[in-house]
Biopython code that builds the backbone (N, CA, C, O; Angstrom):
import numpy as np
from Bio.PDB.StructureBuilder import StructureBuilder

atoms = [
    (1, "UNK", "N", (72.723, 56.584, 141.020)),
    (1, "UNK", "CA", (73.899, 56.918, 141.781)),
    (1, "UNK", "C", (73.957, 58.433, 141.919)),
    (1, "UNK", "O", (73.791, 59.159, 140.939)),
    (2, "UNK", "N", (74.219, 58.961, 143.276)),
    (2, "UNK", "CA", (74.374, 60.474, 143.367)),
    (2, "UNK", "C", (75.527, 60.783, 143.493)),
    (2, "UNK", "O", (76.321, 59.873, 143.730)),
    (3, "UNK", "N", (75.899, 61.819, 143.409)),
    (3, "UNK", "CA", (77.480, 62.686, 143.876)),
    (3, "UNK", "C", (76.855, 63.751, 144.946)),
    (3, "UNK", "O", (75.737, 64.251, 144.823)),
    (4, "UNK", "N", (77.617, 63.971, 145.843)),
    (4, "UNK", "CA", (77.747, 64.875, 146.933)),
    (4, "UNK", "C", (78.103, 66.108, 146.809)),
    (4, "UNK", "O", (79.329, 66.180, 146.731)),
    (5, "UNK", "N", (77.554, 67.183, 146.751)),
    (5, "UNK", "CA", (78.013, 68.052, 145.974)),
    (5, "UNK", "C", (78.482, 69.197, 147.197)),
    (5, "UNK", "O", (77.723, 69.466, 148.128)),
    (6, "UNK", "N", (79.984, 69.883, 147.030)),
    (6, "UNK", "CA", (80.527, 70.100, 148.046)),
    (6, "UNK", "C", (80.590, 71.934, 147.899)),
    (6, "UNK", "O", (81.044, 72.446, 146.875)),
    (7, "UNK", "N", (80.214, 72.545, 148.742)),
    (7, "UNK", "CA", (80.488, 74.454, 147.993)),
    (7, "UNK", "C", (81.994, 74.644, 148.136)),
    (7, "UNK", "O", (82.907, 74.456, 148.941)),
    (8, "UNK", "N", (81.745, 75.140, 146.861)),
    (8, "UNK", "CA", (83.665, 75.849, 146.805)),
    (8, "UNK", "C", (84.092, 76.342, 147.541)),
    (8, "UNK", "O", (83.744, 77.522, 147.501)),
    (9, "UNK", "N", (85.051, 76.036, 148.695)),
    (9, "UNK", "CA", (85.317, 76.972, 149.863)),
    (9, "UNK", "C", (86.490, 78.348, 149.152)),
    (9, "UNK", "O", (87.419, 78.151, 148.369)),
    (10, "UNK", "N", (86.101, 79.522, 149.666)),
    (10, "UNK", "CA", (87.263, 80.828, 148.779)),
    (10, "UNK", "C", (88.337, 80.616, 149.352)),
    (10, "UNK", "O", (88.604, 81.192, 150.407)),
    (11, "UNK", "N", (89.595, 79.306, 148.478)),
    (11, "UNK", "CA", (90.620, 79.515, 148.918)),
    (11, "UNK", "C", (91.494, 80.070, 149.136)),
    (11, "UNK", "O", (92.267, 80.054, 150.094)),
    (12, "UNK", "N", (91.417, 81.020, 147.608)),
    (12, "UNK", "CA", (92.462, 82.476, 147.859)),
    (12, "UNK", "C", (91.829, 83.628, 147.728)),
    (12, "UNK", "O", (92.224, 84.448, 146.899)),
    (13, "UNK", "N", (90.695, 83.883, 148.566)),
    (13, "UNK", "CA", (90.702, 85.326, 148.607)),
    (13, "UNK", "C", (92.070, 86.301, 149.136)),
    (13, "UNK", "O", (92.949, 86.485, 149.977)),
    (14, "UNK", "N", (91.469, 86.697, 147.965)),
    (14, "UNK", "CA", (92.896, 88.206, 148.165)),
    (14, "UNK", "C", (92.155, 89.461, 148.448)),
    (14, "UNK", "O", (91.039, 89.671, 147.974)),
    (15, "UNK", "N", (92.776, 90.290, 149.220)),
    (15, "UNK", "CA", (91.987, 91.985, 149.689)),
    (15, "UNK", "C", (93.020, 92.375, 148.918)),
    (15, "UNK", "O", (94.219, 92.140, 149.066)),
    (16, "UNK", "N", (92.161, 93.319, 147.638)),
    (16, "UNK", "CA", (92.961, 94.366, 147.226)),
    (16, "UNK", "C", (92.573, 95.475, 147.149)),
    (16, "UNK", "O", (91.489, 95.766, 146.644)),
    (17, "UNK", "N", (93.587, 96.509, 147.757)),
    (17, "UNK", "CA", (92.904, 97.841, 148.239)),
    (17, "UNK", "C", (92.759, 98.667, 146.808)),
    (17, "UNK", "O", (93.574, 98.817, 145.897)),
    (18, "UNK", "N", (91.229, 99.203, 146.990)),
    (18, "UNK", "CA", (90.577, 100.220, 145.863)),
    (18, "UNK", "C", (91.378, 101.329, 146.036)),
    (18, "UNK", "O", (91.992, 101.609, 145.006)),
    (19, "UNK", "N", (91.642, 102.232, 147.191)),
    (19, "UNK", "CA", (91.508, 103.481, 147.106)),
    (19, "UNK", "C", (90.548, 104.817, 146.299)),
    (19, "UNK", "O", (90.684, 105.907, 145.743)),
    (20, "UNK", "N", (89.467, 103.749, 146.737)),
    (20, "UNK", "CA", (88.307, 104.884, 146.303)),
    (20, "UNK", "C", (88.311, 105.856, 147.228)),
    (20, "UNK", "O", (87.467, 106.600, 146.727)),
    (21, "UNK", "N", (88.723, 106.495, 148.422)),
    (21, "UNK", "CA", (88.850, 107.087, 149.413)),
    (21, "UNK", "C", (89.448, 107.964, 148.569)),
    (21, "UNK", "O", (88.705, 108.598, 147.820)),
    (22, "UNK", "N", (90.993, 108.208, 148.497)),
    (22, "UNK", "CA", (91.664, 109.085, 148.223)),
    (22, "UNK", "C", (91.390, 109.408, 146.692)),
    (22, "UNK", "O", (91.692, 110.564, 146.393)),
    (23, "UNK", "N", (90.877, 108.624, 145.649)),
    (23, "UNK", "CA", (90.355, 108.788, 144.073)),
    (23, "UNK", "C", (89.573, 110.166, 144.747)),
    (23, "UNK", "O", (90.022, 111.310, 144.674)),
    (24, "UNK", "N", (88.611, 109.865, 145.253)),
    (24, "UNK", "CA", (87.418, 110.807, 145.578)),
    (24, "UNK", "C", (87.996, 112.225, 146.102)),
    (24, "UNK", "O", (87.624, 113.245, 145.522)),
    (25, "UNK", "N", (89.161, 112.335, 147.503)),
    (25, "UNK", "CA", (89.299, 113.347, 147.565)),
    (25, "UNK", "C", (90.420, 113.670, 146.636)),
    (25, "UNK", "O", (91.036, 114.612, 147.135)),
    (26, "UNK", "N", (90.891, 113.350, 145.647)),
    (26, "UNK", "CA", (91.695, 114.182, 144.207)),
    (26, "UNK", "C", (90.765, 114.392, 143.690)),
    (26, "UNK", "O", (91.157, 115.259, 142.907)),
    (27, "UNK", "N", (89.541, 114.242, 143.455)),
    (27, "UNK", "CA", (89.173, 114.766, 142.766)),
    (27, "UNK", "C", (88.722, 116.897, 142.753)),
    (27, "UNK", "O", (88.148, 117.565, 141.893)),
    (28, "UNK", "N", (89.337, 117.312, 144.138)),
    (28, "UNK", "CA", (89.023, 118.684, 144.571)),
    (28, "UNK", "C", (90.360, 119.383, 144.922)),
    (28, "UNK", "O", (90.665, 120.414, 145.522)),
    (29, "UNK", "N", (91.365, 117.886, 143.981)),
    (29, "UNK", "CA", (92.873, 118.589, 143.727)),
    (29, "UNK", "C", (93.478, 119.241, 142.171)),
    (29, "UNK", "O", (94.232, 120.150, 141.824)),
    (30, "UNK", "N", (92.825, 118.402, 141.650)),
    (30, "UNK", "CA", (92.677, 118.060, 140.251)),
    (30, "UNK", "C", (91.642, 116.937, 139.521)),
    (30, "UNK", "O", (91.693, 115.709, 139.453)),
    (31, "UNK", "N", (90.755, 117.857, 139.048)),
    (31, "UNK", "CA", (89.807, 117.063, 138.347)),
    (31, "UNK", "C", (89.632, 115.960, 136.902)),
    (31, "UNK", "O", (88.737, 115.306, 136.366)),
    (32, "UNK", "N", (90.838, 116.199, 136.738)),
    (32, "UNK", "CA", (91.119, 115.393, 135.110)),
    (32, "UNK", "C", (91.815, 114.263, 136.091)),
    (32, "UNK", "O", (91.203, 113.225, 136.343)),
    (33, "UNK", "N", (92.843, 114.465, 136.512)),
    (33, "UNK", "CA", (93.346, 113.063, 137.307)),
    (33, "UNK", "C", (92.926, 112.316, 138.442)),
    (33, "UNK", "O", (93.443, 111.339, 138.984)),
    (34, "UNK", "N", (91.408, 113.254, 138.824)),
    (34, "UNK", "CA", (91.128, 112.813, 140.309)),
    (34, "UNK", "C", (89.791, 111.588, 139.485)),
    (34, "UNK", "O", (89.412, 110.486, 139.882)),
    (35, "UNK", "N", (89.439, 112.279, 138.418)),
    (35, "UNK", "CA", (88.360, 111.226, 137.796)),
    (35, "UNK", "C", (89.277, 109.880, 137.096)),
    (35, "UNK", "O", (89.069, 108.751, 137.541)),
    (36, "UNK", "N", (90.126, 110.058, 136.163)),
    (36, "UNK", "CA", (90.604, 108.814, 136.154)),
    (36, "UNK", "C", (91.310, 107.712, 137.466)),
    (36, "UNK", "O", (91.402, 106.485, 137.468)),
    (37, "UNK", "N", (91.593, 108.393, 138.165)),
    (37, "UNK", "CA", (91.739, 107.591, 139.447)),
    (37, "UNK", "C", (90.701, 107.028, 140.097)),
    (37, "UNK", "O", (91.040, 105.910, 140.485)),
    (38, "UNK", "N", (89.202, 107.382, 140.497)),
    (38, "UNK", "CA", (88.178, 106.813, 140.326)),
    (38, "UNK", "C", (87.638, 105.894, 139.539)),
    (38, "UNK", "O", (86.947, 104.912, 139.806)),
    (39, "UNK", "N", (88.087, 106.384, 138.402)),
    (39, "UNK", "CA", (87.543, 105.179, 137.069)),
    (39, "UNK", "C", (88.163, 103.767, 137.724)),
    (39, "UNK", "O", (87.563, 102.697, 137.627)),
    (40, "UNK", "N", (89.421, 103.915, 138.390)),
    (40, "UNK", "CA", (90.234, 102.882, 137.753)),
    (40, "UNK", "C", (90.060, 102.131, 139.365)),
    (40, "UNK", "O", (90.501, 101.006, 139.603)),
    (41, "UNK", "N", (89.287, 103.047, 140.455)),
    (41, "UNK", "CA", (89.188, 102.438, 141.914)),
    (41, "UNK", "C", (87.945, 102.059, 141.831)),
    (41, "UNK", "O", (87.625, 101.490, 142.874)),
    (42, "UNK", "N", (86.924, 102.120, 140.921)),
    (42, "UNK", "CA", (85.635, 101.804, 140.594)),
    (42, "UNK", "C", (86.023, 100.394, 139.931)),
    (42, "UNK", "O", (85.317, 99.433, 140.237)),
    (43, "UNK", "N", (87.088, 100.201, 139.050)),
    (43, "UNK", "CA", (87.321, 98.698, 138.843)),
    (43, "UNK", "C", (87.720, 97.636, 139.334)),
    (43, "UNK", "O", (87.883, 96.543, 138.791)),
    (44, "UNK", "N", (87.921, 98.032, 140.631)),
    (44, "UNK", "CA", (89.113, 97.013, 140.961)),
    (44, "UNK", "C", (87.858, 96.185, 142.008)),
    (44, "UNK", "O", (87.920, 95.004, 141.666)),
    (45, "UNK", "N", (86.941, 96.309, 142.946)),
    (45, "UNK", "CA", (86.125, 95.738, 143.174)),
    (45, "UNK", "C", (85.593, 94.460, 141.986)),
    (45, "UNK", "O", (86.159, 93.367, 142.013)),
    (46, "UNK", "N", (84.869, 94.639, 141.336)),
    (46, "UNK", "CA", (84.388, 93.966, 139.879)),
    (46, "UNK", "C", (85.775, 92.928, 139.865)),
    (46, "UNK", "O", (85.652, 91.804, 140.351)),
    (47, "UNK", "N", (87.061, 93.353, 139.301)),
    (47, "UNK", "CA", (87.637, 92.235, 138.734)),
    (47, "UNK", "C", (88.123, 91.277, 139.880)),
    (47, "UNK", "O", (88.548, 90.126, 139.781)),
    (48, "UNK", "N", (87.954, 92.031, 140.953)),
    (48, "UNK", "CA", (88.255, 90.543, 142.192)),
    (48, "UNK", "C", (87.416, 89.971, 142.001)),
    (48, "UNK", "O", (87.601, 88.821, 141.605)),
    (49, "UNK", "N", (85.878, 90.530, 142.204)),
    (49, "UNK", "CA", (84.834, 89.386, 142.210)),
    (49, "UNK", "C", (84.816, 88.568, 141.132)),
    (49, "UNK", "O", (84.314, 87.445, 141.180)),
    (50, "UNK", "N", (85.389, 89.090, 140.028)),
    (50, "UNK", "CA", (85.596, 87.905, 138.896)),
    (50, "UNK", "C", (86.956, 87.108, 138.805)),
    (50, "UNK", "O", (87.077, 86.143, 138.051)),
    (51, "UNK", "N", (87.659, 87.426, 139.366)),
    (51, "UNK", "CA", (88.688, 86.269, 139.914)),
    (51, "UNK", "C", (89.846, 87.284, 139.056)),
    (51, "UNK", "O", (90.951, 86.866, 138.711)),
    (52, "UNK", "N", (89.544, 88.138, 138.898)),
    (52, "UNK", "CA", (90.758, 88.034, 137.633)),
    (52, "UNK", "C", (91.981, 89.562, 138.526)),
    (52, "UNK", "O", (92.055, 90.774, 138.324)),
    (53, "UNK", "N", (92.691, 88.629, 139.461)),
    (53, "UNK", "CA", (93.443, 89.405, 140.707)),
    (53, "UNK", "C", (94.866, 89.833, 140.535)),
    (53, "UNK", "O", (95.725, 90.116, 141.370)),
    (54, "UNK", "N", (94.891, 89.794, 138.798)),
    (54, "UNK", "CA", (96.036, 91.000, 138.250)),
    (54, "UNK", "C", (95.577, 91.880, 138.093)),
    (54, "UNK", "O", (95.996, 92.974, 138.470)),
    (55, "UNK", "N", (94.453, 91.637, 137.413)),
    (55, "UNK", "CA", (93.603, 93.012, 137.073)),
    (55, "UNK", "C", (93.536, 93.609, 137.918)),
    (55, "UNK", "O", (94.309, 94.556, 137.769)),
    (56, "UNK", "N", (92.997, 93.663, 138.898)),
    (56, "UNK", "CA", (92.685, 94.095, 140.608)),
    (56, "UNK", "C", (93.668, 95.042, 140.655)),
    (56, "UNK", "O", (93.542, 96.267, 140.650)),
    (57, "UNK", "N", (94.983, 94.158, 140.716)),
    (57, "UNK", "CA", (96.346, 94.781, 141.106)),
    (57, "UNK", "C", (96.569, 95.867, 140.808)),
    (57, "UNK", "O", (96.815, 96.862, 141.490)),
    (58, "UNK", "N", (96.472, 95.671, 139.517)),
    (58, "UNK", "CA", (96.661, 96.979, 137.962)),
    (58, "UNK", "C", (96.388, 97.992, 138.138)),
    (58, "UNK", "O", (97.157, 98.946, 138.021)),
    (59, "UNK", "N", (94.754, 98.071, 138.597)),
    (59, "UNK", "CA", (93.831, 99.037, 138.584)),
    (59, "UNK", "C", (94.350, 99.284, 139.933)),
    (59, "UNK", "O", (95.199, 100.175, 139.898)),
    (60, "UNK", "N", (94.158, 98.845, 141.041)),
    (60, "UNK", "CA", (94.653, 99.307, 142.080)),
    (60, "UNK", "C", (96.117, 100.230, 142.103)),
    (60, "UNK", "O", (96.385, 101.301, 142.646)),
    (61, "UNK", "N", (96.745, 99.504, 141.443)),
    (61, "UNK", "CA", (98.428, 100.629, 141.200)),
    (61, "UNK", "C", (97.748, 101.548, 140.814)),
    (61, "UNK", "O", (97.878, 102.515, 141.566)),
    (62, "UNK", "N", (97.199, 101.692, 140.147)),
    (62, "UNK", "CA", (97.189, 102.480, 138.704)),
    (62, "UNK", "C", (96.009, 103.759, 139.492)),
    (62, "UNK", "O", (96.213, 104.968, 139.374)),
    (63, "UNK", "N", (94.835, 103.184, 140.251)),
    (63, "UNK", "CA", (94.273, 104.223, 141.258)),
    (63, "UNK", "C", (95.230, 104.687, 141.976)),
    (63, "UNK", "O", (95.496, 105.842, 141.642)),
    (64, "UNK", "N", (96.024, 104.200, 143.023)),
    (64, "UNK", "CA", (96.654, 105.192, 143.791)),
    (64, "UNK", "C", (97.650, 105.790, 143.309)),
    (64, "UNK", "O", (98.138, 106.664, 144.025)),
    (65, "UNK", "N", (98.250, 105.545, 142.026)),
    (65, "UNK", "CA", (99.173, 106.596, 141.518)),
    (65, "UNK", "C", (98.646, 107.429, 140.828)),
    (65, "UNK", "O", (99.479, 108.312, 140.623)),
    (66, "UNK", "N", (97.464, 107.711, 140.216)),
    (66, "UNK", "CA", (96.627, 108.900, 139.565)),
    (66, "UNK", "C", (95.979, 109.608, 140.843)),
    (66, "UNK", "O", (96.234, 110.783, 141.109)),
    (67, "UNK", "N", (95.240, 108.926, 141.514)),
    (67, "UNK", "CA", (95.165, 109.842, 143.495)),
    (67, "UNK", "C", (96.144, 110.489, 143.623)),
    (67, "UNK", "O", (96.161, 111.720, 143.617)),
    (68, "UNK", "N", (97.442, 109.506, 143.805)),
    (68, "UNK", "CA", (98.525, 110.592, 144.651)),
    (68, "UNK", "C", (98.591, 111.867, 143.521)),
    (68, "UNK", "O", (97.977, 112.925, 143.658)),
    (69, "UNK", "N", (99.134, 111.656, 142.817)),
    (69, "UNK", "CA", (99.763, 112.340, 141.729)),
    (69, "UNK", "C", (98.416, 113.613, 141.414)),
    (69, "UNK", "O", (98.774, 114.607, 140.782)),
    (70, "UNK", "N", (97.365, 113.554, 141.733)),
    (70, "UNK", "CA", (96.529, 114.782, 141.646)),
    (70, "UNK", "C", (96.606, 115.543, 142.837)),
    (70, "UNK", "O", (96.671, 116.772, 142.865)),
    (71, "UNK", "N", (96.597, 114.656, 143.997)),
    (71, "UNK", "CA", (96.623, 115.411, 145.430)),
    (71, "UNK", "C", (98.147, 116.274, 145.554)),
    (71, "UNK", "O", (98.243, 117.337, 146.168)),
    (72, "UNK", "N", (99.017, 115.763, 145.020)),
    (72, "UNK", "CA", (100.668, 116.469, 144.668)),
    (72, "UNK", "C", (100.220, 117.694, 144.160)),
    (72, "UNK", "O", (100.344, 118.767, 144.750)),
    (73, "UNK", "N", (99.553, 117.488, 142.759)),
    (73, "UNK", "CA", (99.464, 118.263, 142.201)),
    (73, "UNK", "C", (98.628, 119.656, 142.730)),
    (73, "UNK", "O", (99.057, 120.774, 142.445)),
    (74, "UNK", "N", (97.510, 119.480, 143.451)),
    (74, "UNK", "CA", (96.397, 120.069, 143.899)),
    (74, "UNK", "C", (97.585, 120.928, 144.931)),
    (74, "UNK", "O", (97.657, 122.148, 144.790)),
    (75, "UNK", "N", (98.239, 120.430, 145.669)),
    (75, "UNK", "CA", (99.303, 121.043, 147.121)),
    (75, "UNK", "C", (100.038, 121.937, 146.663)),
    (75, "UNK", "O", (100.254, 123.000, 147.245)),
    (76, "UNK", "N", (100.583, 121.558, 145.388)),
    (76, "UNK", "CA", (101.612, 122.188, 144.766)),
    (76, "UNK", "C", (100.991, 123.713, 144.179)),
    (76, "UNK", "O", (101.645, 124.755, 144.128)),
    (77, "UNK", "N", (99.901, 123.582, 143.860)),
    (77, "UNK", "CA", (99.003, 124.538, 143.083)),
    (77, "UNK", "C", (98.639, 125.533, 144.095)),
    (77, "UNK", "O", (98.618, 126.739, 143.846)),
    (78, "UNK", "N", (98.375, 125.070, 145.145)),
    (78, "UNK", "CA", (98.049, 125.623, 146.269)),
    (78, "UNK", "C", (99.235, 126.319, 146.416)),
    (78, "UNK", "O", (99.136, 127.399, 145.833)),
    (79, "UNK", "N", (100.612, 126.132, 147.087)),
    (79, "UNK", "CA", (101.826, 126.374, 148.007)),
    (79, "UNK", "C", (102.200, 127.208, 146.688)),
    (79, "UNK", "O", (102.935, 128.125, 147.053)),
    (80, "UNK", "N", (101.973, 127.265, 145.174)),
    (80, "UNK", "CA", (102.335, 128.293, 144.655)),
    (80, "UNK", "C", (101.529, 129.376, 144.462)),
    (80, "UNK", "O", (102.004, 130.428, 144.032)),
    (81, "UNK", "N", (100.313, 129.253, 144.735)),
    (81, "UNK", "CA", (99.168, 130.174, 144.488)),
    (81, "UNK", "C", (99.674, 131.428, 145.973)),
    (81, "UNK", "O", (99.629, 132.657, 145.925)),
    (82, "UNK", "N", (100.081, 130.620, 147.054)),
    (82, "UNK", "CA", (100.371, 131.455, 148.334)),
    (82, "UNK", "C", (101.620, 131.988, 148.383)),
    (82, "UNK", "O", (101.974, 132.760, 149.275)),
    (83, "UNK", "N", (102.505, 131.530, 147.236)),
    (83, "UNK", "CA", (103.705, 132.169, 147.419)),
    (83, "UNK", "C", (103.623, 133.326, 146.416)),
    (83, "UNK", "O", (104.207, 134.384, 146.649)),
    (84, "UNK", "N", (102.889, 133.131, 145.282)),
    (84, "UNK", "CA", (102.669, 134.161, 144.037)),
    (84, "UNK", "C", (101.555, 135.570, 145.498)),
    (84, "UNK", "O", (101.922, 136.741, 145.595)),
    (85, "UNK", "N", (100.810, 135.227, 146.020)),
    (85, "UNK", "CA", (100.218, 136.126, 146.898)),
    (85, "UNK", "C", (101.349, 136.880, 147.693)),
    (85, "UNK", "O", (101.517, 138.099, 147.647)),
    (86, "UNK", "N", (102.092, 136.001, 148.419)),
    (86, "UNK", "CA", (102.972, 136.963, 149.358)),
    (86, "UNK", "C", (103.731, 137.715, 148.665)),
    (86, "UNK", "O", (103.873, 138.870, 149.064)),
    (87, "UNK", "N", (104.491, 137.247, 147.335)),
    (87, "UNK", "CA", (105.005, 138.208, 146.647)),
    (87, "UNK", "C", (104.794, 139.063, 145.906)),
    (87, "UNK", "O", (105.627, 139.656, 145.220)),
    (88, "UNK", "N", (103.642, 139.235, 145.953)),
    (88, "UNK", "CA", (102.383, 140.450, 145.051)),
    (88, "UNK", "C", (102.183, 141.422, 146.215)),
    (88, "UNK", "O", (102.336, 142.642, 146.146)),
    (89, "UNK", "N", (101.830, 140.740, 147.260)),
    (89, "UNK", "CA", (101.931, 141.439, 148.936)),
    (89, "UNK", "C", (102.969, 142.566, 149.212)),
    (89, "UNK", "O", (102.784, 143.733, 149.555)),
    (90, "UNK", "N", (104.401, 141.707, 148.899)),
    (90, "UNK", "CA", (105.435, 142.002, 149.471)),
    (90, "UNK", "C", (105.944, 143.150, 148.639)),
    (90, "UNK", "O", (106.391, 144.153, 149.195)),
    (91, "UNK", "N", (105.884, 143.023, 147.073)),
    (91, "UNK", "CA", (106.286, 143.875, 146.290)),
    (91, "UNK", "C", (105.265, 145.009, 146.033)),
    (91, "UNK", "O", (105.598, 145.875, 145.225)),
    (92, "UNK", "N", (104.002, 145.099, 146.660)),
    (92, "UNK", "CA", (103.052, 146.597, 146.715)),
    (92, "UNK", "C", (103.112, 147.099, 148.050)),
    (92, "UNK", "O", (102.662, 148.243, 148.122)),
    (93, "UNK", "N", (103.511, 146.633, 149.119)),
    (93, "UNK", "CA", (103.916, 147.016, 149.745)),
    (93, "UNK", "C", (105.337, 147.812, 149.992)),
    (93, "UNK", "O", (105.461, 148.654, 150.882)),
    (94, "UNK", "N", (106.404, 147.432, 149.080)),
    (94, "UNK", "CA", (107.507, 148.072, 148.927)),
    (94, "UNK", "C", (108.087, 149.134, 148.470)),
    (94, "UNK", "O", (109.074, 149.840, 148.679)),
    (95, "UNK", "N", (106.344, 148.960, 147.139)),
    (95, "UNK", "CA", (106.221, 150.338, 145.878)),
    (95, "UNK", "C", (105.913, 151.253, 146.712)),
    (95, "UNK", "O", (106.114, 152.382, 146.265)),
    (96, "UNK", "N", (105.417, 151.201, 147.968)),
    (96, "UNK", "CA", (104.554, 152.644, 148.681)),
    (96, "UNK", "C", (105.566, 153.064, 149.176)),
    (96, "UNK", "O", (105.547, 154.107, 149.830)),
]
sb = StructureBuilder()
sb.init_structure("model")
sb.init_model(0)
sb.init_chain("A")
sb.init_seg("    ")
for serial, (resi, resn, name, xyz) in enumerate(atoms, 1):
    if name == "N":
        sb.init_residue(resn, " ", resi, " ")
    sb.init_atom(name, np.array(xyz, "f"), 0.0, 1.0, " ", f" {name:<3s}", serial, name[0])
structure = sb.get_structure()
């Protein structure tokens, strides 16, 4: 006697977004938070393919809030680096 053997059709694939995109460019905002944001957009591929689509989730939150939060940081570093300039500018210019 045989059985028919049927392929698992993927009933619930779920797309969950990596944000390896933006991991990558924090990393030239801030390098301590732009790499753990990578770490964690480097995982989230892997645990879909293993079904396990909290995990996914997790890592996915958890990438784009270490992304954002370096690229903040990187802007912020910036917009004070240009304001500490104009006022180094502004005040040797005033001494003359």
């Amino acid at each position: 006697m045989s059985q028919q053997w049927n392929n698992p059709s993927p009933g619930g694939t779920e797309t969950v977004p990596n944000y390896l995109i933006p991991a990558i460019l924090s990393l030239f905002c801030c390098m301590p938070l732009g790499v753990v944001g990578v770490i964690f957009a480097a995982q989230v591929n892997g645990k879909v393919a293993a079904g396990d689509i909290a995990g996914a989730m997790d890592s996915s939150k958890k990438a784009k809030m270490f992304s954002f939060i370096a690229i903040g940081l990187g802007l912020l570093l910036i917009l004070c680096y240009i304001v500490f300039i104009v006022l180094i500018g502004g005040l040797s210019a005033i001494s003359r």
